[in-house]
N, CA, C and O atoms as a printed pandas DataFrame, in Angstrom:
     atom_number atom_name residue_name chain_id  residue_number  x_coord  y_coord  z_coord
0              1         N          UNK        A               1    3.602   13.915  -21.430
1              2        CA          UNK        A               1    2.494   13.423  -20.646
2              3         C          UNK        A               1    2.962   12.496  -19.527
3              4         O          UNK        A               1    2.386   12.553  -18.441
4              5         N          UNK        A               2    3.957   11.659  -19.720
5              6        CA          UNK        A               2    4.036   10.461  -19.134
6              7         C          UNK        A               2    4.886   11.633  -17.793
7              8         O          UNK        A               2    4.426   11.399  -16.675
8              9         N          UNK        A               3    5.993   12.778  -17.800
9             10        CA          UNK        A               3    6.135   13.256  -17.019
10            11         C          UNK        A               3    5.115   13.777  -15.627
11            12         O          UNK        A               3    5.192   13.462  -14.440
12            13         N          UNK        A               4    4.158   14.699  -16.350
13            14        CA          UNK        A               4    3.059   14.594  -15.718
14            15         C          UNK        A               4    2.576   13.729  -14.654
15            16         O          UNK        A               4    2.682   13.934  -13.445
16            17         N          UNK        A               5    1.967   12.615  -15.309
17            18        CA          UNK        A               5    1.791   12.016  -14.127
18            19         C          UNK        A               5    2.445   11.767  -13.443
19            20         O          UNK        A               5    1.930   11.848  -12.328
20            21         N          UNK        A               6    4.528   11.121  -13.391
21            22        CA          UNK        A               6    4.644   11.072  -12.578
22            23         C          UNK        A               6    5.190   12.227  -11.211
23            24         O          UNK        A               6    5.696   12.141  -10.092
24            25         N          UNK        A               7    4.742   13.205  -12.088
25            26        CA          UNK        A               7    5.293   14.246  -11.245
26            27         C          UNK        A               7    3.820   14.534   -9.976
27            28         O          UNK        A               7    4.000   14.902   -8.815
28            29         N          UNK        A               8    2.619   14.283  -10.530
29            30        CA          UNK        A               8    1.702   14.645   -9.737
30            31         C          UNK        A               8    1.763   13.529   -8.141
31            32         O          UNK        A               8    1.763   13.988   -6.999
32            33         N          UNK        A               9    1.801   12.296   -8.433
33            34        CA          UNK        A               9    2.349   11.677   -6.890
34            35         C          UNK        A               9    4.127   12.089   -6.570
35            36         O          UNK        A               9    4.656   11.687   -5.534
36            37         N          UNK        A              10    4.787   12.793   -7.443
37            38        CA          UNK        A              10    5.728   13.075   -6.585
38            39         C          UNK        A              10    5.658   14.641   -5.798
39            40         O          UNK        A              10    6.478   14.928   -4.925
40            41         N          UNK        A              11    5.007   15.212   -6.057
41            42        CA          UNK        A              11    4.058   16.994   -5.319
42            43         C          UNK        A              11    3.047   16.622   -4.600
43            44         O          UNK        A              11    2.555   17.580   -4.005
44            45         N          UNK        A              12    2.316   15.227   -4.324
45            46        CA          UNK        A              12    1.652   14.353   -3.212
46            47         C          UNK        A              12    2.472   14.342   -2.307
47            48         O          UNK        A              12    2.049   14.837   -1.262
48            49         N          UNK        A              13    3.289   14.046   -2.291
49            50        CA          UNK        A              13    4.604   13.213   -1.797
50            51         C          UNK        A              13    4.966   13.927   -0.812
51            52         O          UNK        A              13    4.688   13.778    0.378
52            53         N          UNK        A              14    5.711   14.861   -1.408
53            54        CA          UNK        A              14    6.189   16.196   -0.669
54            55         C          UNK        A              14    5.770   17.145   -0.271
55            56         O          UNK        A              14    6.513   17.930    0.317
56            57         N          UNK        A              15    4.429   17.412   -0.450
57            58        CA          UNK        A              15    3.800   17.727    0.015
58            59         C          UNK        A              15    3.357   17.579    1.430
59            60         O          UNK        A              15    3.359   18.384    2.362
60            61         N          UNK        A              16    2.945   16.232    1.335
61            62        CA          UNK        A              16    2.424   15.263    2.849
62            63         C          UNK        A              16    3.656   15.284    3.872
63            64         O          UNK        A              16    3.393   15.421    5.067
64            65         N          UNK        A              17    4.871   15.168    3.497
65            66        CA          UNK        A              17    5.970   15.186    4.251
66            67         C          UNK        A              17    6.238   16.456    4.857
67            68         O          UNK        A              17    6.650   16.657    5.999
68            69         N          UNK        A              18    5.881   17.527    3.716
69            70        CA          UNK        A              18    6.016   18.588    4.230
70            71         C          UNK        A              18    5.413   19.291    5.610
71            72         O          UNK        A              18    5.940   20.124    6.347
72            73         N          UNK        A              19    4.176   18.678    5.685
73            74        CA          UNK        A              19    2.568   18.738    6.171
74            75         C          UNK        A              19    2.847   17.881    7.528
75            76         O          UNK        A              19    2.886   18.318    8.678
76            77         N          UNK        A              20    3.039   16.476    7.060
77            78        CA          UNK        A              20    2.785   15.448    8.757
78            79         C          UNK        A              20    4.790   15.306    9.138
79            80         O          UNK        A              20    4.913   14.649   10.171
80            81         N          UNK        A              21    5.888   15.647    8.695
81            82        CA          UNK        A              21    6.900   15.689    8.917
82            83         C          UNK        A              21    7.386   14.264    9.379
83            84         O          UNK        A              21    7.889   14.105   10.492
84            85         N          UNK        A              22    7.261   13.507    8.718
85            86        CA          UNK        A              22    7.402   11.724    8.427
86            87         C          UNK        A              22    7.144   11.588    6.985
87            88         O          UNK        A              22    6.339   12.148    6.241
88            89         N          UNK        A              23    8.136   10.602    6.775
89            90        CA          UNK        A              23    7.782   10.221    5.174
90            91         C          UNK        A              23    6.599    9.735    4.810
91            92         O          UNK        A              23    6.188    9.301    5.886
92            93         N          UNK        A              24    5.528    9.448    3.789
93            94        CA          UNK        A              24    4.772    8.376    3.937
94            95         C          UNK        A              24    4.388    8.211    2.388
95            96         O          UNK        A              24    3.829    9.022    1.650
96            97         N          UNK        A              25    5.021    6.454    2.021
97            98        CA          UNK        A              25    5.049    5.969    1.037
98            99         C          UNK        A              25    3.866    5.306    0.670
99           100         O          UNK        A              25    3.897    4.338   -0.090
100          101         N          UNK        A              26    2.638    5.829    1.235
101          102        CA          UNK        A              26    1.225    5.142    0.996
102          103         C          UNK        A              26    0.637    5.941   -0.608
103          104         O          UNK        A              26   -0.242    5.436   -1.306
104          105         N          UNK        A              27    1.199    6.971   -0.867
105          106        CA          UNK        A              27    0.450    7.777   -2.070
106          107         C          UNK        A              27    0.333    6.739   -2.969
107          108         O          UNK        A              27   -0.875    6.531   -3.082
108          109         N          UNK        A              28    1.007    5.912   -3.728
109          110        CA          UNK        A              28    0.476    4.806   -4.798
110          111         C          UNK        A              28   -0.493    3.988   -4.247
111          112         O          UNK        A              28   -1.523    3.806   -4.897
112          113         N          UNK        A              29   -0.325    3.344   -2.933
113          114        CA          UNK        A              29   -1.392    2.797   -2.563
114          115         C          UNK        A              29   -2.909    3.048   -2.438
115          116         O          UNK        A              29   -3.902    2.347   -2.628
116          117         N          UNK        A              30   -2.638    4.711   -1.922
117          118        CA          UNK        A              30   -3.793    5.415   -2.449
118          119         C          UNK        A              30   -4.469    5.613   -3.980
119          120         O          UNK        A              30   -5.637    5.465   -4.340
120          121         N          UNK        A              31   -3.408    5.960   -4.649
121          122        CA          UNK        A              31   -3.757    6.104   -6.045
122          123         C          UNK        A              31   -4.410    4.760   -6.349
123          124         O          UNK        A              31   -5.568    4.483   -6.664
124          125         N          UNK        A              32   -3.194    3.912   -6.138
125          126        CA          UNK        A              32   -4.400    2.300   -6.505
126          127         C          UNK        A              32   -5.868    1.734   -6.176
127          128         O          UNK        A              32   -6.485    0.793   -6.675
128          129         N          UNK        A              33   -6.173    2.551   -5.261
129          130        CA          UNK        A              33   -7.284    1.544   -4.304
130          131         C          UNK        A              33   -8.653    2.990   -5.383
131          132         O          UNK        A              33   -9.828    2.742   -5.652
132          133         N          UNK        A              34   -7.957    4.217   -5.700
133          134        CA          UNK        A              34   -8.929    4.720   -5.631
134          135         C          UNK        A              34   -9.078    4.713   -7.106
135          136         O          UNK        A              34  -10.090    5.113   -7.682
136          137         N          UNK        A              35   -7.752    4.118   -7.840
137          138        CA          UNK        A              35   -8.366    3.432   -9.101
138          139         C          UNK        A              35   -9.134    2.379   -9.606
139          140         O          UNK        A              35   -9.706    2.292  -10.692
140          141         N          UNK        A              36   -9.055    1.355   -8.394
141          142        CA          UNK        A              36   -9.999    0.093   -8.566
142          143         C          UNK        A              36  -11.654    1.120   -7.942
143          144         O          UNK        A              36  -12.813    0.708   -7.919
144          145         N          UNK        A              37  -11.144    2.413   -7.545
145          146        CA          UNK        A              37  -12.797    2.260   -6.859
146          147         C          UNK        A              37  -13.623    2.911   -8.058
147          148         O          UNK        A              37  -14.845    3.035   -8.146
148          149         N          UNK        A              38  -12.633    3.293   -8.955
149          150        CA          UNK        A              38  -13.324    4.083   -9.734
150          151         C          UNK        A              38  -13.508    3.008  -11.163
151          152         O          UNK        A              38  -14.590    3.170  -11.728
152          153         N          UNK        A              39  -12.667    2.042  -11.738
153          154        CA          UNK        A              39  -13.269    1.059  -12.419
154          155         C          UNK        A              39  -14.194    0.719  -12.148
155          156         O          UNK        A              39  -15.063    0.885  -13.003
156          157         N          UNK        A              40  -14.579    0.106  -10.960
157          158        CA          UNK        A              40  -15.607   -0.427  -10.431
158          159         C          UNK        A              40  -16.945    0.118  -10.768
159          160         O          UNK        A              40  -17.957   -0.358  -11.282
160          161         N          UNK        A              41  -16.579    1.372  -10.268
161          162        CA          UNK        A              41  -18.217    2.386  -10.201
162          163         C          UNK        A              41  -18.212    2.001  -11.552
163          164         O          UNK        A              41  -18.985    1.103  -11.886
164          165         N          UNK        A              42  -17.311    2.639  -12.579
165          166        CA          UNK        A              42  -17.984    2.597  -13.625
166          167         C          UNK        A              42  -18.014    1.053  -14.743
167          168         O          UNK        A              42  -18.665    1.117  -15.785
168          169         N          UNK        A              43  -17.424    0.042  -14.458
169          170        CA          UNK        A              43  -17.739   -1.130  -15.169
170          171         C          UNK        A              43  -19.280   -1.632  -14.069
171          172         O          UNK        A              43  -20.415   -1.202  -14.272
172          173         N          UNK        A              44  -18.985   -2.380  -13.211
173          174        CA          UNK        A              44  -19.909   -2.998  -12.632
174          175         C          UNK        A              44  -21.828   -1.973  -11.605
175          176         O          UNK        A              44  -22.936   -2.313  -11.191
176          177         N          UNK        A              45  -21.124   -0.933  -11.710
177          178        CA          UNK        A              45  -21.757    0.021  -11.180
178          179         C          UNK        A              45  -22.848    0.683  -12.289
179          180         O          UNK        A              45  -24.012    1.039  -12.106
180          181         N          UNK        A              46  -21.944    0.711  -13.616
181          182        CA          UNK        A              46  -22.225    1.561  -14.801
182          183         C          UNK        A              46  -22.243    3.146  -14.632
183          184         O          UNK        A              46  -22.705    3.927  -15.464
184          185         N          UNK        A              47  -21.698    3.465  -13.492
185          186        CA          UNK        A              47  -21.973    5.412  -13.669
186          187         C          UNK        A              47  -20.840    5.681  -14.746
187          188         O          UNK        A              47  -19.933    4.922  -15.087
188          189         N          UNK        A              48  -21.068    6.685  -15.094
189          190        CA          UNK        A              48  -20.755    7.440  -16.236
190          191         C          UNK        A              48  -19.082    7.788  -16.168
191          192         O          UNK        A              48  -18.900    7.889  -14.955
192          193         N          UNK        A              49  -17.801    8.017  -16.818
193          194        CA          UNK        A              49  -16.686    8.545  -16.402
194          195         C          UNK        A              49  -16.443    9.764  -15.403
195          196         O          UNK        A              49  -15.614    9.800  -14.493
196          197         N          UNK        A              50  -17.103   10.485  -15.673
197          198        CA          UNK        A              50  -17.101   11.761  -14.926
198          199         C          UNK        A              50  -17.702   11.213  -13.414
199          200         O          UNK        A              50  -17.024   11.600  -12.461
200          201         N          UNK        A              51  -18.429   10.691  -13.207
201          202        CA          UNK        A              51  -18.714   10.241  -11.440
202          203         C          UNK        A              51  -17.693    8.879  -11.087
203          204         O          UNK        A              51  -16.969    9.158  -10.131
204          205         N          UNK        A              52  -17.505    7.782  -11.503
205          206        CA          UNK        A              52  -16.082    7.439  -11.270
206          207         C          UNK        A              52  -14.834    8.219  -10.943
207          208         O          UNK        A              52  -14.261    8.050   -9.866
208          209         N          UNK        A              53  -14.542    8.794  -11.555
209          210        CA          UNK        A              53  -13.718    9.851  -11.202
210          211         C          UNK        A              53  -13.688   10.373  -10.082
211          212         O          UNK        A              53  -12.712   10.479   -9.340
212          213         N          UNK        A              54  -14.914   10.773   -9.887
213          214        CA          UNK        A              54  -15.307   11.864   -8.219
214          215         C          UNK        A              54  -15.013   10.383   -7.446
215          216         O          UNK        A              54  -14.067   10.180   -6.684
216          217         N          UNK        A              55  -15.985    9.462   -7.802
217          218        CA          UNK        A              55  -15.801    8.145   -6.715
218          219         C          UNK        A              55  -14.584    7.738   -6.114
219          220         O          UNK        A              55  -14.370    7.201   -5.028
220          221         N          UNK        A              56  -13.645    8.181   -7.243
221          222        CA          UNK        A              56  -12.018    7.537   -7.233
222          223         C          UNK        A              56  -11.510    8.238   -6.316
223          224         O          UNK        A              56  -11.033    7.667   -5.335
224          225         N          UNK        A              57  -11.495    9.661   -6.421
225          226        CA          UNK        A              57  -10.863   10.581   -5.447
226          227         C          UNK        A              57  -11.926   10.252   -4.324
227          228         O          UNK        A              57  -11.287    9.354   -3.776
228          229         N          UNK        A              58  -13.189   10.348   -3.532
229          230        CA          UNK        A              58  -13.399    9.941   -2.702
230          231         C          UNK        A              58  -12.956    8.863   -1.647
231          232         O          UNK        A              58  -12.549    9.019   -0.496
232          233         N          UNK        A              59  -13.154    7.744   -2.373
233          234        CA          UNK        A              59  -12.371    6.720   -1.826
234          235         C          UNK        A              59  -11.047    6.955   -1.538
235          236         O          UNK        A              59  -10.665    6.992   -0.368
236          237         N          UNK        A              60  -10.151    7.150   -2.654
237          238        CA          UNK        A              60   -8.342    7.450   -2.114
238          239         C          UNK        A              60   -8.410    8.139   -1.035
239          240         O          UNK        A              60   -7.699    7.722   -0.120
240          241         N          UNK        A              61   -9.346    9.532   -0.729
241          242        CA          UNK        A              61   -9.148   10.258   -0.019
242          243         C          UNK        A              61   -9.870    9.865    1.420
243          244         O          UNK        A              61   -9.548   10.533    2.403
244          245         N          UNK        A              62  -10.559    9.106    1.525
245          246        CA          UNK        A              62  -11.102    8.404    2.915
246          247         C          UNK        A              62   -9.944    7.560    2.865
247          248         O          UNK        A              62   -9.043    8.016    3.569
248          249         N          UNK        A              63   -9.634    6.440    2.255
249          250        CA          UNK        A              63   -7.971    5.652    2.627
250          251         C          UNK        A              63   -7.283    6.353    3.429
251          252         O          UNK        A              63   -7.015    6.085    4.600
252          253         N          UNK        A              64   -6.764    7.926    2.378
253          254        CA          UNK        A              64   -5.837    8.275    3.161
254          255         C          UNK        A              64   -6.118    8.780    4.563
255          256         O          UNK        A              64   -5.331    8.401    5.430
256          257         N          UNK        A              65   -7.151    9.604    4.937
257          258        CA          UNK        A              65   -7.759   10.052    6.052
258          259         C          UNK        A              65   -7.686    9.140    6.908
259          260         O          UNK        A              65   -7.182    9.409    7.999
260          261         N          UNK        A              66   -8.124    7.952    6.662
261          262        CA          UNK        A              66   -7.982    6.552    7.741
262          263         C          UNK        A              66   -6.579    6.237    7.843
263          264         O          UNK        A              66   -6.194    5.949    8.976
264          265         N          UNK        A              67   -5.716    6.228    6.898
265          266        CA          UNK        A              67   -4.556    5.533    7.329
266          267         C          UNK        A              67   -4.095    6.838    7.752
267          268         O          UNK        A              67   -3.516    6.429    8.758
268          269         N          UNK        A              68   -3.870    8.258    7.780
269          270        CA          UNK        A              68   -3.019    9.493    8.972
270          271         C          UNK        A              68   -3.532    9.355    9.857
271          272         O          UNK        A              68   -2.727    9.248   10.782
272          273         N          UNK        A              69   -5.546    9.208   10.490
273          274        CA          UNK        A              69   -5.414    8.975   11.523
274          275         C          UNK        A              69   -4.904    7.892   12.167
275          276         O          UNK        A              69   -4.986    8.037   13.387
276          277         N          UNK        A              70   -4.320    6.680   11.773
277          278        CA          UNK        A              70   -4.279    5.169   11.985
278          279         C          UNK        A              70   -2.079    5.474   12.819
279          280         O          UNK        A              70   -1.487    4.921   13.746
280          281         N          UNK        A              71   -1.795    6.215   12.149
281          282        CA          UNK        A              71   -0.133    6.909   12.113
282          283         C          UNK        A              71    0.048    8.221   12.823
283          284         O          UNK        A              71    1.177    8.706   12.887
284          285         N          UNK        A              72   -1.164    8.937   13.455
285          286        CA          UNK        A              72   -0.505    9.897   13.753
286          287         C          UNK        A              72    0.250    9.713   14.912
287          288         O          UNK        A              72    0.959   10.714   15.011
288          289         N          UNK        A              73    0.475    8.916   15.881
289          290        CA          UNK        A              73    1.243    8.918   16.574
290          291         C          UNK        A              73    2.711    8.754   16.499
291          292         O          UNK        A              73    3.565    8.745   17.386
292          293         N          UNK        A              74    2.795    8.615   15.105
293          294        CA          UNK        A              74    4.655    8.145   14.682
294          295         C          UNK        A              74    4.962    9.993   13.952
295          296         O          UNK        A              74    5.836   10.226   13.117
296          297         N          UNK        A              75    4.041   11.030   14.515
297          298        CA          UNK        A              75    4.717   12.295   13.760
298          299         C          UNK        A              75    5.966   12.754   14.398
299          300         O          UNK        A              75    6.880   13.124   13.661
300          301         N          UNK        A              76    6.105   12.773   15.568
301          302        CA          UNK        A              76    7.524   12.978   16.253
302          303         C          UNK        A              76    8.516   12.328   16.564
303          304         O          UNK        A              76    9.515   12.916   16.978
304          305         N          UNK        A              77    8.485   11.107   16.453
305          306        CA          UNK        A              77    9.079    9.940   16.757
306          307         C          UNK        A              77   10.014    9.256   15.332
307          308         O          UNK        A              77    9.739    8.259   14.664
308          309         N          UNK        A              78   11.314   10.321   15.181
309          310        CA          UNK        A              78   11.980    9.592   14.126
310          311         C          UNK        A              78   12.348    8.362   14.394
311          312         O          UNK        A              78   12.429    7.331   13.727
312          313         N          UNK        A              79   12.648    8.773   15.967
313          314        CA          UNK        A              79   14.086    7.457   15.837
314          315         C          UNK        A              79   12.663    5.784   15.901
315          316         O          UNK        A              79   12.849    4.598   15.630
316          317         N          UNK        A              80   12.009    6.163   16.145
317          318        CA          UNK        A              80   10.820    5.102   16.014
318          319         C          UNK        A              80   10.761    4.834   14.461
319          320         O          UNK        A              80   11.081    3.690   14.139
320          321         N          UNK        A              81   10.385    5.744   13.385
321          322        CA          UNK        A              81   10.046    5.518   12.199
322          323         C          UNK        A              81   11.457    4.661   11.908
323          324         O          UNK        A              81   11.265    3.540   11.436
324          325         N          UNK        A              82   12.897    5.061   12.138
325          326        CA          UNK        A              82   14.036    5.016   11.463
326          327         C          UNK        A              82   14.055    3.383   12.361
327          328         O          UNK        A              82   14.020    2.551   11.455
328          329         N          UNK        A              83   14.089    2.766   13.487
329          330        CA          UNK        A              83   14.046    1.707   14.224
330          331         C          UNK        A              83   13.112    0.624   12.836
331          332         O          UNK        A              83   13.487   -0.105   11.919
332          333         N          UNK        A              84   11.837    1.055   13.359
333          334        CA          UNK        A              84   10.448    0.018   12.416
334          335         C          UNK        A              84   11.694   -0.057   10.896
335          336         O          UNK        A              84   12.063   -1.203   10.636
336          337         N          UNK        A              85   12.250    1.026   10.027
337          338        CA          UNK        A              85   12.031    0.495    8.871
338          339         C          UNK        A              85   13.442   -0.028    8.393
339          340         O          UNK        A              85   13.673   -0.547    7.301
340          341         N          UNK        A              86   14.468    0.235    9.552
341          342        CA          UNK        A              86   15.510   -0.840    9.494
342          343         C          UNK        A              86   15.216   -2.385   10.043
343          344         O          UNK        A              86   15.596   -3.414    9.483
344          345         N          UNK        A              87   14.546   -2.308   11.113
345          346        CA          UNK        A              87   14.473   -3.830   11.067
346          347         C          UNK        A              87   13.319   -4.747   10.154
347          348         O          UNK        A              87   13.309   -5.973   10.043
348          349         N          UNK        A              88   12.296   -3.702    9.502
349          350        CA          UNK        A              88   11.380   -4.500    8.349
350          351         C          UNK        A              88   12.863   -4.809    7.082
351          352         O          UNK        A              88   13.132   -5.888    6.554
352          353         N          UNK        A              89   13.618   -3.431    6.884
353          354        CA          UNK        A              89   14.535   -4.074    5.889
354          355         C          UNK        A              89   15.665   -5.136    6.094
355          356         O          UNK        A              89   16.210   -5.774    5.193
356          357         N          UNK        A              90   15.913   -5.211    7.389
357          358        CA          UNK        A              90   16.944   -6.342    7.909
358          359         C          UNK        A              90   16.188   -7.587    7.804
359          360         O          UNK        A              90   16.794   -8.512    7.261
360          361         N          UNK        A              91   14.766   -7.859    8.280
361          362        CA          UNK        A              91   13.551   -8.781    8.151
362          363         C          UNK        A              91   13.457   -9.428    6.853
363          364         O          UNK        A              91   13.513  -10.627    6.579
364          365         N          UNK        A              92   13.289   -8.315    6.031
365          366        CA          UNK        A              92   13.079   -8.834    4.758
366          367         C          UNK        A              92   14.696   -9.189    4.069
367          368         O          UNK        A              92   14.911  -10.077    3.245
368          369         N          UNK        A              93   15.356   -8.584    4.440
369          370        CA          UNK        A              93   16.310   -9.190    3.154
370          371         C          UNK        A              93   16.895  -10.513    4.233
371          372         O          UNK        A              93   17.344  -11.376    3.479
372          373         N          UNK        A              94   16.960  -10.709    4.868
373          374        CA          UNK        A              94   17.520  -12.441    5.670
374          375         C          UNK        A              94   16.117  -13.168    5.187
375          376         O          UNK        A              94   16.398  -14.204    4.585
376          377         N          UNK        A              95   14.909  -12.978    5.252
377          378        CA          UNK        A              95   14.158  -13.726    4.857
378          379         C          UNK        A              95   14.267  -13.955    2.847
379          380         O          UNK        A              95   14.070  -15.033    2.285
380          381         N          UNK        A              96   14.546  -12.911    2.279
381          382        CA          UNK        A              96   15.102  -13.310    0.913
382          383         C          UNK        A              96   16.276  -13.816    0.443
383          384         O          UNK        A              96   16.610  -14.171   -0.688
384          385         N          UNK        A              97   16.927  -13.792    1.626
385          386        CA          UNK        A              97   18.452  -14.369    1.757
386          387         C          UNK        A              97   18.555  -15.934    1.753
387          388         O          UNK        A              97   19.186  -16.678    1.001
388          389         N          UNK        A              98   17.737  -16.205    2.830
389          390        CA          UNK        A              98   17.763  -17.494    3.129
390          391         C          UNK        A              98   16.680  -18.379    3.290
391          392         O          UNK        A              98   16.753  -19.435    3.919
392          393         N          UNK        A              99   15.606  -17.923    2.682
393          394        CA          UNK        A              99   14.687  -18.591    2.621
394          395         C          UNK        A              99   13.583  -18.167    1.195
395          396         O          UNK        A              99   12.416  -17.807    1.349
396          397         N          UNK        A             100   14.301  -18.319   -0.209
397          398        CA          UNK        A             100   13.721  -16.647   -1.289
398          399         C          UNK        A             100   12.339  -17.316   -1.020
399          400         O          UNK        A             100   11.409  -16.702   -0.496
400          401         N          UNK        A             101   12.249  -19.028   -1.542
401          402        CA          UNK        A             101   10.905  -19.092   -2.059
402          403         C          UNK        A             101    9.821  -19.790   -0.901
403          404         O          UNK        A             101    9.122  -20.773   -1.146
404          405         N          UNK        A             102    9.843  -19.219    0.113
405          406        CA          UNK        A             102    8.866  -19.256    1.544
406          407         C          UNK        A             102    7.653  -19.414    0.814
407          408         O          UNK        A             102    7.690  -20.600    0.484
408          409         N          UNK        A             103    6.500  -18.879    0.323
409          410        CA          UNK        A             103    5.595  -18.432    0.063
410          411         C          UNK        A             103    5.095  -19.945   -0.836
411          412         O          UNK        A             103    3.928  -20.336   -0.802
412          413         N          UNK        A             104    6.027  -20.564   -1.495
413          414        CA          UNK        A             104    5.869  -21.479   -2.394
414          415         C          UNK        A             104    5.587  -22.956   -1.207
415          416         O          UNK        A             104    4.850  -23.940   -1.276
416          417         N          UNK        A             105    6.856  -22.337    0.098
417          418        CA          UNK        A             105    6.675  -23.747    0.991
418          419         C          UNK        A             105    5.103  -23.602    1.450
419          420         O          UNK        A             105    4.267  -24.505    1.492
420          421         N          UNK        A             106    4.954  -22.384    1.741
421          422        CA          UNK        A             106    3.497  -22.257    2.697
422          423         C          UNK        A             106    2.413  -22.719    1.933
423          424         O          UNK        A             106    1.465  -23.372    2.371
424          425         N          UNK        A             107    2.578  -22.379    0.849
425          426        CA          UNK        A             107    1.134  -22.742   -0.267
426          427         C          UNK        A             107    1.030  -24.134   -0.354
427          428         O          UNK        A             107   -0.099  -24.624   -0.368
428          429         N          UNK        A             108    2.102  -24.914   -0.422
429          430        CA          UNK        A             108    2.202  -26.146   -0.927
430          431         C          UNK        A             108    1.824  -26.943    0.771
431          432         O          UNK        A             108    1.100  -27.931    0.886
432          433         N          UNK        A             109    2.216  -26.534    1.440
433          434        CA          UNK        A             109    2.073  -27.359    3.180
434          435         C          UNK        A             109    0.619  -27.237    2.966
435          436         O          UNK        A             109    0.017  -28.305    2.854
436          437         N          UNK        A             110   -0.145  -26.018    2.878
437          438        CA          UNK        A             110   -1.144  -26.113    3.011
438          439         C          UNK        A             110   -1.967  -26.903    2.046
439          440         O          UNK        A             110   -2.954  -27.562    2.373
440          441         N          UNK        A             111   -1.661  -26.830    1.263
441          442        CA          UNK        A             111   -2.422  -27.397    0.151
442          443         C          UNK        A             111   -2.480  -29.403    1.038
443          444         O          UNK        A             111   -3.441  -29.966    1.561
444          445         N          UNK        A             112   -1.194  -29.855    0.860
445          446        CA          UNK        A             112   -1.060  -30.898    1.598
446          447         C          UNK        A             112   -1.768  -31.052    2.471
447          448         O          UNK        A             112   -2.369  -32.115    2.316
448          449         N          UNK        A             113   -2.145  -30.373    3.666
449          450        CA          UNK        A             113   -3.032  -29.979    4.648
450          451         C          UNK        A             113   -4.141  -30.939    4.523
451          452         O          UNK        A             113   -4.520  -32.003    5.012
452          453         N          UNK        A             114   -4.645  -29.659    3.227
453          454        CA          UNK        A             114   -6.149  -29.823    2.863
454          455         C          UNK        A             114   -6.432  -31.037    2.583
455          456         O          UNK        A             114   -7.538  -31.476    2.900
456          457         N          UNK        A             115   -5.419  -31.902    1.877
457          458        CA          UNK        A             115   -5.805  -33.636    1.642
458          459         C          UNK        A             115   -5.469  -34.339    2.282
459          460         O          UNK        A             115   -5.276  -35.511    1.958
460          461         N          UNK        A             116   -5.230  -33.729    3.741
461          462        CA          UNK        A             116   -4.580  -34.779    4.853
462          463         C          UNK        A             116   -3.307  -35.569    4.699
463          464         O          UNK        A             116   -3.225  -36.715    5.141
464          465         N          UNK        A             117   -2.619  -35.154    4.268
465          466        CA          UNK        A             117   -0.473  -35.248    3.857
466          467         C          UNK        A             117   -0.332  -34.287    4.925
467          468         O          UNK        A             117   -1.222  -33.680    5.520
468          469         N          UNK        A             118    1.346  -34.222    5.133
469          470        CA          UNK        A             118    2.044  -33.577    5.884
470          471         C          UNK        A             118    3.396  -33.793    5.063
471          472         O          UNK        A             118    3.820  -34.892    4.705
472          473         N          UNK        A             119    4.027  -32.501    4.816
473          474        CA          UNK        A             119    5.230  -32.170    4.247
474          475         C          UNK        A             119    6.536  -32.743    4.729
475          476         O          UNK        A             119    6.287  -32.918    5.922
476          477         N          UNK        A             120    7.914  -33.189    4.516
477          478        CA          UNK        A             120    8.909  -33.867    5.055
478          479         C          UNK        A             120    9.605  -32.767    6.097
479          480         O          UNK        A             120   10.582  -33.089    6.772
């Protein structure tokens, strides 16, 4: 079982690549958003499993529709895709390099902020 699933976002996968000829690592993101849409319907919503379900794939599938049209301009443009995702990975690892716990300074400045302090 556990194969299964992960084989079904990896035939997403390759699929889409096959299709828009750019990688695109959004399929979990999709899967995620259209799993919260489908908890939702059915905890707070109360519809039944079987219409959650439909809800779930609806939603993922408007995500994804919005985010290809949002990208189609990067379908021919490797050396663009290959540019963006070396310098997000050069970005990110000097920022984990030399600065890991950023996120901890920002929370805390602000917080300071809020009670009128200022950080050293």
């Amino acid at each position: 079982m556990a194969g299964t699933i992960l084989a079904v976002p990896a035939i997403g996968f390759t699929a889409i690549f096959a299709v828009l000829r750019f990688p695109n690592f959004t399929v979990a993101a999709h899967a995620t958003i259209g799993a919260f849409a489908g908890y939702v319907a059915n905890t707070a919503l109360g519809l039944p499993a079987w219409a959650a379900v439909v809800v779930a794939f609806l939603v993922a599938g408007i995500a994804f529709a919005r985010a290809m049209s949002a990208f189609r301009w990067l379908r021919d443009r490797y050396q663009v895709i290959q540019v963006v995702s070396g310098l997000t990975l050069v970005a990110l690892g000097m920022l984990l390099f030399f600065h890991r716990d950023w996120w901890l300074h920002v929370a805390l400045n602000r917080a300071l902020e809020a009670v009128g302090l200022t950080s050293p």
